[in-house]
mmJSON file of the N, C-alpha and C atoms, coordinates in Angstrom:
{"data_MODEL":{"atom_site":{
"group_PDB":["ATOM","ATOM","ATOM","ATOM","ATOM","ATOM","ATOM","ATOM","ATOM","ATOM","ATOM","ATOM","ATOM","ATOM","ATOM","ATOM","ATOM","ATOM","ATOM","ATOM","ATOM","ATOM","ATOM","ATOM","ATOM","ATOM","ATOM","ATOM","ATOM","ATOM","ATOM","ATOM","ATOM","ATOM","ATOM","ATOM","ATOM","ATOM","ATOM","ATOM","ATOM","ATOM","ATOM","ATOM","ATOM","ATOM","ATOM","ATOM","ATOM","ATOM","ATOM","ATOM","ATOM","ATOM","ATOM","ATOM","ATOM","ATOM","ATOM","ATOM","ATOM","ATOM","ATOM","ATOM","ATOM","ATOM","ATOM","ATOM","ATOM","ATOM","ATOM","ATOM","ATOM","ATOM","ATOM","ATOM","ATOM","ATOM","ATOM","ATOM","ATOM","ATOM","ATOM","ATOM","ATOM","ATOM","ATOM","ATOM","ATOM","ATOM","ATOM","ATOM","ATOM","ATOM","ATOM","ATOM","ATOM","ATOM","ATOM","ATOM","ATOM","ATOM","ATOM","ATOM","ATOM","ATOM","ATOM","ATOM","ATOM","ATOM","ATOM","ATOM","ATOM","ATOM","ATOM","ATOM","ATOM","ATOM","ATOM","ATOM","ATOM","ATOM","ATOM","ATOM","ATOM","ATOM","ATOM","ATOM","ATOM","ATOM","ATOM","ATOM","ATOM","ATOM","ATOM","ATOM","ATOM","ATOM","ATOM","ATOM","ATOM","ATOM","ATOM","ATOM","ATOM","ATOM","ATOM","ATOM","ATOM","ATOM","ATOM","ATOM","ATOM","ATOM","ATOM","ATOM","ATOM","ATOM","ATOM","ATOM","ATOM","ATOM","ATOM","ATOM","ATOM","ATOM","ATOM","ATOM","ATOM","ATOM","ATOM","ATOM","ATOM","ATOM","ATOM","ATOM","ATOM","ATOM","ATOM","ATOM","ATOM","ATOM","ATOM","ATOM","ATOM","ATOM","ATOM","ATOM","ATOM","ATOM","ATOM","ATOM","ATOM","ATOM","ATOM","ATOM","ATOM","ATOM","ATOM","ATOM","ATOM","ATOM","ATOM","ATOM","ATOM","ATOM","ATOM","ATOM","ATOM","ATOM","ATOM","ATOM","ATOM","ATOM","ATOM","ATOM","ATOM","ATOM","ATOM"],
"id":[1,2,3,4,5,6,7,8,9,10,11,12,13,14,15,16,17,18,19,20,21,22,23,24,25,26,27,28,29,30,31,32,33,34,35,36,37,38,39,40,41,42,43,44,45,46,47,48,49,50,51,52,53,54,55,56,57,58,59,60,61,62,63,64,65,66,67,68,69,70,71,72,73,74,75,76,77,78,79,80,81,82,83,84,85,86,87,88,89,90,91,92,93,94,95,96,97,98,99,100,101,102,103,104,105,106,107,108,109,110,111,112,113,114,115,116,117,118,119,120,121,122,123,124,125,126,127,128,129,130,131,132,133,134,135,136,137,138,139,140,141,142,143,144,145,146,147,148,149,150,151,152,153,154,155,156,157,158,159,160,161,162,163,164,165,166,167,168,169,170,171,172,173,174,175,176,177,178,179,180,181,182,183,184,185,186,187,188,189,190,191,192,193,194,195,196,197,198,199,200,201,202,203,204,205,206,207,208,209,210,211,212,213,214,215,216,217,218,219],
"type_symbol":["N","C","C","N","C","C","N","C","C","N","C","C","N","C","C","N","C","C","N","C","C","N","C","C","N","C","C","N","C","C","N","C","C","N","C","C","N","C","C","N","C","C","N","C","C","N","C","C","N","C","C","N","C","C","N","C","C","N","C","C","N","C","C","N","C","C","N","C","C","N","C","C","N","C","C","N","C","C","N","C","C","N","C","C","N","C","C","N","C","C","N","C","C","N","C","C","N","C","C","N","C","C","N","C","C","N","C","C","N","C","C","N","C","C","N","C","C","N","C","C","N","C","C","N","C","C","N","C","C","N","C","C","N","C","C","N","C","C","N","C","C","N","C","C","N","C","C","N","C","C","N","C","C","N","C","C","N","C","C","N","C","C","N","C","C","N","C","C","N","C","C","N","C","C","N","C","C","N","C","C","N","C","C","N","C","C","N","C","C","N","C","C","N","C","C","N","C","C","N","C","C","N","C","C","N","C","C","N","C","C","N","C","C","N","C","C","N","C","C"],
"label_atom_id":["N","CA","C","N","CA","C","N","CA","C","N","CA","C","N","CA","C","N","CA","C","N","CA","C","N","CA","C","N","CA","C","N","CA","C","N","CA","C","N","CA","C","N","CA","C","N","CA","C","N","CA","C","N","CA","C","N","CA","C","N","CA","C","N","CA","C","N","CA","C","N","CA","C","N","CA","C","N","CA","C","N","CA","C","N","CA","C","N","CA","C","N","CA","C","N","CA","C","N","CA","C","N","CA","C","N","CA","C","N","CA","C","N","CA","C","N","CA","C","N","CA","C","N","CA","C","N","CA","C","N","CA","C","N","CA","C","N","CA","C","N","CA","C","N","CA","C","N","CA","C","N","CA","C","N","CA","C","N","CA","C","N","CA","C","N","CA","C","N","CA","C","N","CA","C","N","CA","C","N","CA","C","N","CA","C","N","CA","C","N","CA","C","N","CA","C","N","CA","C","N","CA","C","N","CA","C","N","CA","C","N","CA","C","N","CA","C","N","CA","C","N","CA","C","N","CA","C","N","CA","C","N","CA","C","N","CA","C","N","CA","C","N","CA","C","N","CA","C","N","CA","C","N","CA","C"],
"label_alt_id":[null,null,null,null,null,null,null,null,null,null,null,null,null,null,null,null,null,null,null,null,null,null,null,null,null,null,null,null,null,null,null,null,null,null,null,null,null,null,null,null,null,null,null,null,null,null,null,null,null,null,null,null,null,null,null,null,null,null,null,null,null,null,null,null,null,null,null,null,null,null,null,null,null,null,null,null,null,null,null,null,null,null,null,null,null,null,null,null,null,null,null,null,null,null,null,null,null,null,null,null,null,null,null,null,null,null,null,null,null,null,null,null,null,null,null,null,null,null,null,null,null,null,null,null,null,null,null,null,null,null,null,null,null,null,null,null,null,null,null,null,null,null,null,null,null,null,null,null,null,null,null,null,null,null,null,null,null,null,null,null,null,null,null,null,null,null,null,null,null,null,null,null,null,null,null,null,null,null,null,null,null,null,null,null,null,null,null,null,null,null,null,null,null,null,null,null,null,null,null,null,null,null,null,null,null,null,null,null,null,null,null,null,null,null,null,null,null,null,null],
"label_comp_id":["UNK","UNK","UNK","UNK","UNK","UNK","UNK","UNK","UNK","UNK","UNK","UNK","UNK","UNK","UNK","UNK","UNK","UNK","UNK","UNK","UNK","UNK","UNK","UNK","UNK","UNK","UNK","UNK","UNK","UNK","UNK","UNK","UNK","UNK","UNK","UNK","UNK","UNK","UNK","UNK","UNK","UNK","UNK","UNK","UNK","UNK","UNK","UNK","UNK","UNK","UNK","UNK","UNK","UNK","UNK","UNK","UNK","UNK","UNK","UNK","UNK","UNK","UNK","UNK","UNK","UNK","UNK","UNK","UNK","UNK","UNK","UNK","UNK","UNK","UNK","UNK","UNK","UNK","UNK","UNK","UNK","UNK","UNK","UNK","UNK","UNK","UNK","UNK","UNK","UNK","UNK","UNK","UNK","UNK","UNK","UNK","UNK","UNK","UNK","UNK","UNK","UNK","UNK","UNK","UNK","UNK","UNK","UNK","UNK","UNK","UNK","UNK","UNK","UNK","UNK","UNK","UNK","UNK","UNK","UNK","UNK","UNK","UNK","UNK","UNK","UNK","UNK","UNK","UNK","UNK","UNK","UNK","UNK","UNK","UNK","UNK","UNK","UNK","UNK","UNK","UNK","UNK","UNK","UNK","UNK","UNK","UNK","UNK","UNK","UNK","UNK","UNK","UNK","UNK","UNK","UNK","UNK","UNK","UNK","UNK","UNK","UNK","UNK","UNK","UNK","UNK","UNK","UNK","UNK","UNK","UNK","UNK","UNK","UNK","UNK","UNK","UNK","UNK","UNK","UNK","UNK","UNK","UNK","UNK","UNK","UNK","UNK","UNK","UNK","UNK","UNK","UNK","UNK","UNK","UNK","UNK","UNK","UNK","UNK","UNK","UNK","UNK","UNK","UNK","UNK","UNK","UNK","UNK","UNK","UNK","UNK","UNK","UNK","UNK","UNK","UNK","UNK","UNK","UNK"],
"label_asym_id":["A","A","A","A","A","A","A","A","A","A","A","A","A","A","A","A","A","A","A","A","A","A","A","A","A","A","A","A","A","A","A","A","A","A","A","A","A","A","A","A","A","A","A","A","A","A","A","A","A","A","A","A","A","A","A","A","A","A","A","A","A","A","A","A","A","A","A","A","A","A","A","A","A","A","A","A","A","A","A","A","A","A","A","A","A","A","A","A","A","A","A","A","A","A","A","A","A","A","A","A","A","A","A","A","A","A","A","A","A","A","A","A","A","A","A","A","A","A","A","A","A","A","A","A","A","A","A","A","A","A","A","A","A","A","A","A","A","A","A","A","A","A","A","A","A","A","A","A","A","A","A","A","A","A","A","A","A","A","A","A","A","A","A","A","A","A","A","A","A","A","A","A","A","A","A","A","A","A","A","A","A","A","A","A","A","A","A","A","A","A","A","A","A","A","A","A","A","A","A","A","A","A","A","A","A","A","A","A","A","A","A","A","A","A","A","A","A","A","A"],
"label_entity_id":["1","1","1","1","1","1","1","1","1","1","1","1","1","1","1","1","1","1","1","1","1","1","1","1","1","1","1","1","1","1","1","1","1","1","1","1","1","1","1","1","1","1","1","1","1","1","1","1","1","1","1","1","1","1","1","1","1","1","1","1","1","1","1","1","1","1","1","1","1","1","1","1","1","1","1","1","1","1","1","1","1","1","1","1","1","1","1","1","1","1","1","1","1","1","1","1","1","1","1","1","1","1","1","1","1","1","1","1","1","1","1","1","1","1","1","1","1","1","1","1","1","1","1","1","1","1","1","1","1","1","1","1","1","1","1","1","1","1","1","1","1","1","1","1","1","1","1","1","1","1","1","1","1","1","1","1","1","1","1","1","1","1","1","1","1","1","1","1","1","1","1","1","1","1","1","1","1","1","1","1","1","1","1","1","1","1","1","1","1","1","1","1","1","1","1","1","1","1","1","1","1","1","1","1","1","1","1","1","1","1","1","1","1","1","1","1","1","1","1"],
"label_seq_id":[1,1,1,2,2,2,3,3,3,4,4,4,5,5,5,6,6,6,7,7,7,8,8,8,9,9,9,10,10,10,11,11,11,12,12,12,13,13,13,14,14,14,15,15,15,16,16,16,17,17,17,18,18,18,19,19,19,20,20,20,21,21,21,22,22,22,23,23,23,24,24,24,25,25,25,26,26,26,27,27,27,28,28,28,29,29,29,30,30,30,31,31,31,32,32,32,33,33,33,34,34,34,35,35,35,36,36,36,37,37,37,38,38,38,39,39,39,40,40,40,41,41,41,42,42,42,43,43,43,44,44,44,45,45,45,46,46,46,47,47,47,48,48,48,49,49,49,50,50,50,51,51,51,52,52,52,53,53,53,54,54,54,55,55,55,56,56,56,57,57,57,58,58,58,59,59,59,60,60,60,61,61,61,62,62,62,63,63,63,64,64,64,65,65,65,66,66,66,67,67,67,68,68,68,69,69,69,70,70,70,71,71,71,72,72,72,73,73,73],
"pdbx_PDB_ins_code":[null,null,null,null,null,null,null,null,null,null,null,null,null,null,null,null,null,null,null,null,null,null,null,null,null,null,null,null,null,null,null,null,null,null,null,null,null,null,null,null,null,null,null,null,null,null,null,null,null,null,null,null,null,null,null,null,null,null,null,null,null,null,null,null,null,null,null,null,null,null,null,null,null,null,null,null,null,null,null,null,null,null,null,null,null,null,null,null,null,null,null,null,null,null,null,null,null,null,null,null,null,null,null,null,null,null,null,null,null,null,null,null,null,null,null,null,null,null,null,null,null,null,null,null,null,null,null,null,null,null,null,null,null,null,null,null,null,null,null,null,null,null,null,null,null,null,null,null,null,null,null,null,null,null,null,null,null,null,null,null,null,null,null,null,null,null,null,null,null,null,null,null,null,null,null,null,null,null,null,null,null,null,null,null,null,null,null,null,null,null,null,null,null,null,null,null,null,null,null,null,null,null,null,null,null,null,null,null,null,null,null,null,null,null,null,null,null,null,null],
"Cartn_x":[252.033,251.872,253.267,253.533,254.607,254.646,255.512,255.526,255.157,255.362,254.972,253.188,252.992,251.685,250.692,249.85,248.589,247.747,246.796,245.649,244.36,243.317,242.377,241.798,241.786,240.25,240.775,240.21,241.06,239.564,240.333,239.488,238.379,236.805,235.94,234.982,233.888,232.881,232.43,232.467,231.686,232.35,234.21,235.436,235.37,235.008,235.305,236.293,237.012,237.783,237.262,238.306,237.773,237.427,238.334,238.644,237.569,237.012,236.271,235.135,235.206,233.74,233.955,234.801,235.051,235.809,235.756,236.169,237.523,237.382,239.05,239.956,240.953,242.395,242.738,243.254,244.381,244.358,244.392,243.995,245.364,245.314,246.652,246.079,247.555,247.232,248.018,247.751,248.319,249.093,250.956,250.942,250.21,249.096,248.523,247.31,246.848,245.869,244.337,244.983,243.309,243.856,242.651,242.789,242.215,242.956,242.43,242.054,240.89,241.365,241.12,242.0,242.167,241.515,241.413,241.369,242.41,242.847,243.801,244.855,243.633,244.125,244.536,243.79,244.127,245.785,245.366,246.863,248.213,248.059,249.074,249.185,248.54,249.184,249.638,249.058,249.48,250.403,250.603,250.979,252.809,253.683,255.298,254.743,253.997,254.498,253.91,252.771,252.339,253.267,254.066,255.087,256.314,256.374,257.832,257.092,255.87,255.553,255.464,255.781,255.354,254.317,253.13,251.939,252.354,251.448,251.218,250.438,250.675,250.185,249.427,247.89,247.237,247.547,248.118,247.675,246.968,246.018,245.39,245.293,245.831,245.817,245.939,246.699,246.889,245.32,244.326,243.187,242.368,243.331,242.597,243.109,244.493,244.917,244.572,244.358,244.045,245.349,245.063,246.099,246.091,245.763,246.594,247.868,247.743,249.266,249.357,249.922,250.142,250.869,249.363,249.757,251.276,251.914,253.346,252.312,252.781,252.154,251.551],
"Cartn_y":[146.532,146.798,146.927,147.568,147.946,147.904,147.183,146.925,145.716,145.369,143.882,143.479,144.503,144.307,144.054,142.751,142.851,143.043,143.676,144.685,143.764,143.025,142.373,141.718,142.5,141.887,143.208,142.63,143.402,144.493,145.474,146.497,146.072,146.607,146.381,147.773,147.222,148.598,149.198,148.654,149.689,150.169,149.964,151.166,152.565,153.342,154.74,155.237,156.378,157.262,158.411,158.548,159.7,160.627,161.429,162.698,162.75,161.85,162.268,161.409,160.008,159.138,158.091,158.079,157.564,156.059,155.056,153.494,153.477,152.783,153.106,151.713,152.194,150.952,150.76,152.186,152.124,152.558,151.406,151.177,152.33,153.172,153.555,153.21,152.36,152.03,153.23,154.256,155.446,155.072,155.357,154.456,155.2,154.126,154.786,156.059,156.048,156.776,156.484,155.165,154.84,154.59,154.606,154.339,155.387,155.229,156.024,155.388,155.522,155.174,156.404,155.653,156.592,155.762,156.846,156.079,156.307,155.435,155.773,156.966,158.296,159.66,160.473,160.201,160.829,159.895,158.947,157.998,157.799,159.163,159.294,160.539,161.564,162.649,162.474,161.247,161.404,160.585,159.484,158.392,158.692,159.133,159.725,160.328,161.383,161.794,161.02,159.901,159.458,158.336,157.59,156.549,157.046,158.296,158.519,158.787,158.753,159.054,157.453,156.703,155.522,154.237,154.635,154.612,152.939,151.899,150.488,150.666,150.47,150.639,149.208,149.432,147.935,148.825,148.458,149.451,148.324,148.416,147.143,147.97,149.15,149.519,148.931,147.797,147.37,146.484,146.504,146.397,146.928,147.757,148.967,149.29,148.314,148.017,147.182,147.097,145.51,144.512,143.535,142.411,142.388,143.114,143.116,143.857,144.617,145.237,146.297,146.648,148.358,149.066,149.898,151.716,152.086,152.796,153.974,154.967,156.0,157.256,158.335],
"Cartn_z":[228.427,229.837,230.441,231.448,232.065,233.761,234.016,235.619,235.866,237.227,237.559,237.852,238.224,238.177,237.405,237.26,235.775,236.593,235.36,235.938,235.974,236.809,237.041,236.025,234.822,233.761,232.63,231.369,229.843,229.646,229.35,228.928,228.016,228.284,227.171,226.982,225.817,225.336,226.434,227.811,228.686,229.594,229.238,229.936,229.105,229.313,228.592,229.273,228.243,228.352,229.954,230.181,231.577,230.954,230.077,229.259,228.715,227.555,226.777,226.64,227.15,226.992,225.946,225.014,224.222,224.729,224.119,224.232,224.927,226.13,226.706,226.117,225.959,225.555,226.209,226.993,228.013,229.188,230.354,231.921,232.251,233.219,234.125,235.786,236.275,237.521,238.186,239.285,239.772,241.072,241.226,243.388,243.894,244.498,246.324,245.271,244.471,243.982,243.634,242.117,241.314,240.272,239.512,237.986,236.946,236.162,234.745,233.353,232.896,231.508,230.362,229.372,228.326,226.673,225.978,224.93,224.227,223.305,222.26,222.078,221.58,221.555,222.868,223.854,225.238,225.683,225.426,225.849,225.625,223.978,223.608,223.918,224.533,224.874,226.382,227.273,229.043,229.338,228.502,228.961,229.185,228.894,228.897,230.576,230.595,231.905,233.014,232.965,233.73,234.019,232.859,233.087,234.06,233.742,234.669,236.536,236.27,238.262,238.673,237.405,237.962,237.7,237.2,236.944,236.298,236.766,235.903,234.864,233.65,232.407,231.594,231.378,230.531,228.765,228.047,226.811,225.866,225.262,224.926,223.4,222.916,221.907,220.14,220.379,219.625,218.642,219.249,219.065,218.223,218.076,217.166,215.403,215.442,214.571,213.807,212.361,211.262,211.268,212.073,212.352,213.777,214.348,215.513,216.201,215.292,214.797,216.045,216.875,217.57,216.513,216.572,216.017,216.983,216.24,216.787,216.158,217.138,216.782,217.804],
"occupancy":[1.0,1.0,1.0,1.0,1.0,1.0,1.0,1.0,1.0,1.0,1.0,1.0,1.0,1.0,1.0,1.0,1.0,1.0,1.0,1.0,1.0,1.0,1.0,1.0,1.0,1.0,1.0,1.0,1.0,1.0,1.0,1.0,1.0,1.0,1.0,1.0,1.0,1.0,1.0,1.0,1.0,1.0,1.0,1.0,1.0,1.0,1.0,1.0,1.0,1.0,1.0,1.0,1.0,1.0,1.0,1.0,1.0,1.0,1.0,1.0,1.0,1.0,1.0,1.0,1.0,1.0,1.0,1.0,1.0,1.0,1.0,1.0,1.0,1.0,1.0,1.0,1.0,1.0,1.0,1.0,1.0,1.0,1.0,1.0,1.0,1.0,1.0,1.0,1.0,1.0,1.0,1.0,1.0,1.0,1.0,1.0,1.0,1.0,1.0,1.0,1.0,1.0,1.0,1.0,1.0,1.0,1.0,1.0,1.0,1.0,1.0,1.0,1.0,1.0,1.0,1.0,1.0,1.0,1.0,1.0,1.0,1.0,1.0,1.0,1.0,1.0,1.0,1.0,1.0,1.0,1.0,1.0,1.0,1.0,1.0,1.0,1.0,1.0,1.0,1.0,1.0,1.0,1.0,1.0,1.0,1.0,1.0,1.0,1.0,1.0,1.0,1.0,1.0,1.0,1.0,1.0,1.0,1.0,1.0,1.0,1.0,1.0,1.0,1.0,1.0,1.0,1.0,1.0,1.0,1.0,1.0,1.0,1.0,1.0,1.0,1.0,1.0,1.0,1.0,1.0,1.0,1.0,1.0,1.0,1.0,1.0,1.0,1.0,1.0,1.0,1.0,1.0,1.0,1.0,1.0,1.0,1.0,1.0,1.0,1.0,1.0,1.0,1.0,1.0,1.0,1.0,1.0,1.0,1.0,1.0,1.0,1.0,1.0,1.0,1.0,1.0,1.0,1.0,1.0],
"B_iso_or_equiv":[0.0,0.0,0.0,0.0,0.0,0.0,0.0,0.0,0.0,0.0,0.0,0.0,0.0,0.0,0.0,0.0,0.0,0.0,0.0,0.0,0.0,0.0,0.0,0.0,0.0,0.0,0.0,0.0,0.0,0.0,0.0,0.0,0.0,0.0,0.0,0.0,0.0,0.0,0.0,0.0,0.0,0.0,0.0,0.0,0.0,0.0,0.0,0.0,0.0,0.0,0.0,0.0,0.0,0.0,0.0,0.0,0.0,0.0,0.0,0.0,0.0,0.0,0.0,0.0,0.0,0.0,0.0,0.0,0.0,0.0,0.0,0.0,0.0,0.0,0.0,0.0,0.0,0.0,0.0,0.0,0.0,0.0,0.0,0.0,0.0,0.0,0.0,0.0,0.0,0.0,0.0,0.0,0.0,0.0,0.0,0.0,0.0,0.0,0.0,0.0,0.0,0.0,0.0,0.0,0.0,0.0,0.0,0.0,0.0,0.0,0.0,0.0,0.0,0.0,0.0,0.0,0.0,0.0,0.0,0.0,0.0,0.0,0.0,0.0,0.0,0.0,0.0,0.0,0.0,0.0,0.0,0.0,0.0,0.0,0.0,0.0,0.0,0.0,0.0,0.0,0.0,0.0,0.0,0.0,0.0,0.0,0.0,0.0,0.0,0.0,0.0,0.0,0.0,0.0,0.0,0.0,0.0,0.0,0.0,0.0,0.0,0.0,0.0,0.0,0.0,0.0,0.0,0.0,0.0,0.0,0.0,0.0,0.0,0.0,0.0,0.0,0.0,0.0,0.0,0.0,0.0,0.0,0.0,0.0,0.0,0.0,0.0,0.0,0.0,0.0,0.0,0.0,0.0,0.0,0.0,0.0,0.0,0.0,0.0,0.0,0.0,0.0,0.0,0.0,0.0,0.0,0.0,0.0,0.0,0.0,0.0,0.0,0.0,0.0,0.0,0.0,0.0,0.0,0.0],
"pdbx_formal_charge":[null,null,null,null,null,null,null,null,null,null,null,null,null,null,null,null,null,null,null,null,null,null,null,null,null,null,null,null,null,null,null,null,null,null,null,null,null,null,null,null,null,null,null,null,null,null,null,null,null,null,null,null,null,null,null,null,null,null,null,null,null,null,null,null,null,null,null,null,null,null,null,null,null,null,null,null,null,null,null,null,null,null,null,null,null,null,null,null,null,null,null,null,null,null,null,null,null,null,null,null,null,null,null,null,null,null,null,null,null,null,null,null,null,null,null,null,null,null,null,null,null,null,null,null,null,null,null,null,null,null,null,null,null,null,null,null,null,null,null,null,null,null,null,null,null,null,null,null,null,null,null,null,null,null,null,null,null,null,null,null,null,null,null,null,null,null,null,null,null,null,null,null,null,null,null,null,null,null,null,null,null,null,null,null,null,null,null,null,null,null,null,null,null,null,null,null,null,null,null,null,null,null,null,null,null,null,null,null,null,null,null,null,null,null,null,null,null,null,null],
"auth_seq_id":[1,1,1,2,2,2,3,3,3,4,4,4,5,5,5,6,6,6,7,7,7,8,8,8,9,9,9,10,10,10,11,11,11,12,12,12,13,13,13,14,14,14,15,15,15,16,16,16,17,17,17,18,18,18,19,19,19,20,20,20,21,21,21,22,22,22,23,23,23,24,24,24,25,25,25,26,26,26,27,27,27,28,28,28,29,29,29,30,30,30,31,31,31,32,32,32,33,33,33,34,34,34,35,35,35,36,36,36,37,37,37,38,38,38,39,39,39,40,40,40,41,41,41,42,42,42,43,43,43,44,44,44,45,45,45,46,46,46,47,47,47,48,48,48,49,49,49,50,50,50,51,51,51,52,52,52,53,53,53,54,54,54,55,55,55,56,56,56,57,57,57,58,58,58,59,59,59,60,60,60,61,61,61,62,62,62,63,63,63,64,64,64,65,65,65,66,66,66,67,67,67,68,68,68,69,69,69,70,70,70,71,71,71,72,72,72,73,73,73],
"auth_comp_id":["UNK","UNK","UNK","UNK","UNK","UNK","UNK","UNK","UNK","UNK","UNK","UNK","UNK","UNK","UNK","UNK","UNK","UNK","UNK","UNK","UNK","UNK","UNK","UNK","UNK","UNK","UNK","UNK","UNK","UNK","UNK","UNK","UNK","UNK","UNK","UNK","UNK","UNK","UNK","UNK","UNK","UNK","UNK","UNK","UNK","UNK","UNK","UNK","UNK","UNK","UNK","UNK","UNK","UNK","UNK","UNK","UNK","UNK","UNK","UNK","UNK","UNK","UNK","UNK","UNK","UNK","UNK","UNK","UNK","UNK","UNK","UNK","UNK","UNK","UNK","UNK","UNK","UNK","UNK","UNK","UNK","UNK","UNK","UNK","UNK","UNK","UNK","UNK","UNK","UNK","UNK","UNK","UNK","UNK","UNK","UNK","UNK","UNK","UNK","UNK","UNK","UNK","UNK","UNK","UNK","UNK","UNK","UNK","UNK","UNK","UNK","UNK","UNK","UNK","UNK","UNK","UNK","UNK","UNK","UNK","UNK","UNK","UNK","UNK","UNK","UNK","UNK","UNK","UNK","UNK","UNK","UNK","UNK","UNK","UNK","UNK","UNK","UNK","UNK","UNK","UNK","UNK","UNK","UNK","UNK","UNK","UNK","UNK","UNK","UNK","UNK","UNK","UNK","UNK","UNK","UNK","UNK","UNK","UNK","UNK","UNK","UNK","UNK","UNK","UNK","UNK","UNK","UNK","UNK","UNK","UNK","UNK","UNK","UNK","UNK","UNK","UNK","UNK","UNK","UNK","UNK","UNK","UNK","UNK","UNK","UNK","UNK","UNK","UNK","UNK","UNK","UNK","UNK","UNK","UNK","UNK","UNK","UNK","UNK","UNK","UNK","UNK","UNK","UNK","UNK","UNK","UNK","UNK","UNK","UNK","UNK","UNK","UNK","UNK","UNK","UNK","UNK","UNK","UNK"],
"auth_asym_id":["A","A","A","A","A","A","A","A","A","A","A","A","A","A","A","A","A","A","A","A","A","A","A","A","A","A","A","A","A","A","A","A","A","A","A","A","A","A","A","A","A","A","A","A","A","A","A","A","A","A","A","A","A","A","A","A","A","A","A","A","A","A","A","A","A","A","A","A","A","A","A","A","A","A","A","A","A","A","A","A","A","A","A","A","A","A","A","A","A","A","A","A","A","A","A","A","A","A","A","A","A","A","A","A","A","A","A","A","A","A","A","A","A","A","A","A","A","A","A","A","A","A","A","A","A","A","A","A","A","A","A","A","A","A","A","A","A","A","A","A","A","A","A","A","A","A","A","A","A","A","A","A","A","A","A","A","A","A","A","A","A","A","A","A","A","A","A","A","A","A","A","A","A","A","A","A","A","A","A","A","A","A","A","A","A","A","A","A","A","A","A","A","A","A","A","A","A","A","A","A","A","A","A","A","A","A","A","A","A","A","A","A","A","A","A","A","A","A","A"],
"auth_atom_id":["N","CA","C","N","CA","C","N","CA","C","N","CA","C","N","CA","C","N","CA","C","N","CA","C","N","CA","C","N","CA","C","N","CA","C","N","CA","C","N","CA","C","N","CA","C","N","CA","C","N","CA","C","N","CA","C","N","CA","C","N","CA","C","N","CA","C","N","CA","C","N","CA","C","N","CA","C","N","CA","C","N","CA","C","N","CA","C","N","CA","C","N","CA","C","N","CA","C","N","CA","C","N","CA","C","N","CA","C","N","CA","C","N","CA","C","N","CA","C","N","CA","C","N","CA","C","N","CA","C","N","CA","C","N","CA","C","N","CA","C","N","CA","C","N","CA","C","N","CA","C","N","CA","C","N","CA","C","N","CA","C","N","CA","C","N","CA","C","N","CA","C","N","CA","C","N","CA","C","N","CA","C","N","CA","C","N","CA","C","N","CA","C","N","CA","C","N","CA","C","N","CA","C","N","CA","C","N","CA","C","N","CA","C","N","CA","C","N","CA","C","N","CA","C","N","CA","C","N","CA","C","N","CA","C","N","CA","C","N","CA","C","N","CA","C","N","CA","C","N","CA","C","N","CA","C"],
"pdbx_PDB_model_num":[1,1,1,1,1,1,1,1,1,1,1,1,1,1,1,1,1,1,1,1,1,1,1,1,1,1,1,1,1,1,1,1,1,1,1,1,1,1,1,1,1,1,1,1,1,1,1,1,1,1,1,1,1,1,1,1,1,1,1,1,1,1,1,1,1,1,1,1,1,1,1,1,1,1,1,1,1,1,1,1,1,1,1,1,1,1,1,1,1,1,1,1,1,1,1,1,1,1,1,1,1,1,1,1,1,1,1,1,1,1,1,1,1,1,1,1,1,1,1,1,1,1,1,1,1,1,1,1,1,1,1,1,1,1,1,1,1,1,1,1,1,1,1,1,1,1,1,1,1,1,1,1,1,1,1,1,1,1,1,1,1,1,1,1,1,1,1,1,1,1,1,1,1,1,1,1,1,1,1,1,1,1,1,1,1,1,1,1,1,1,1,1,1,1,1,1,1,1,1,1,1,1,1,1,1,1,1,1,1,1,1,1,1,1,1,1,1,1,1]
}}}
């Protein structure tokens, strides 16, 4: 997560992806907008340009890894 802000309550099975419907990881908080979530694959294509407008980031991705581990990628 990134910024001072934490985001209310941790992502679960009944956050989907905006994009596609699929299991969301990753919360984006927008200034003065809303929220988005992403899953995994959507999160790695938005998340660079959404960080530079600003955006508070939950990435709970690491969830998805065996261990616990966060995927790079």
């Amino acid at each position: 997560m990134t910024g001072a802000l934490a985001p209310s309550r941790p992502l679960n099975a009944t956050d989907l992806c905006d994009r596609c419907g699929a299991q969301a990881y990753v919360r984006v908080v927008l200034p003065e907008s809303g929220e988005l979530l992403f899953c995994a694959h959507h999160s790695r294509q938005h998340l660079e340009a959404l960080a530079k407008l600003g955006a508070e980031i939950q990435d709970e991705t690491e969830r998805l890894a065996p261990g616990g581990t966060r995927r790079e990628g």
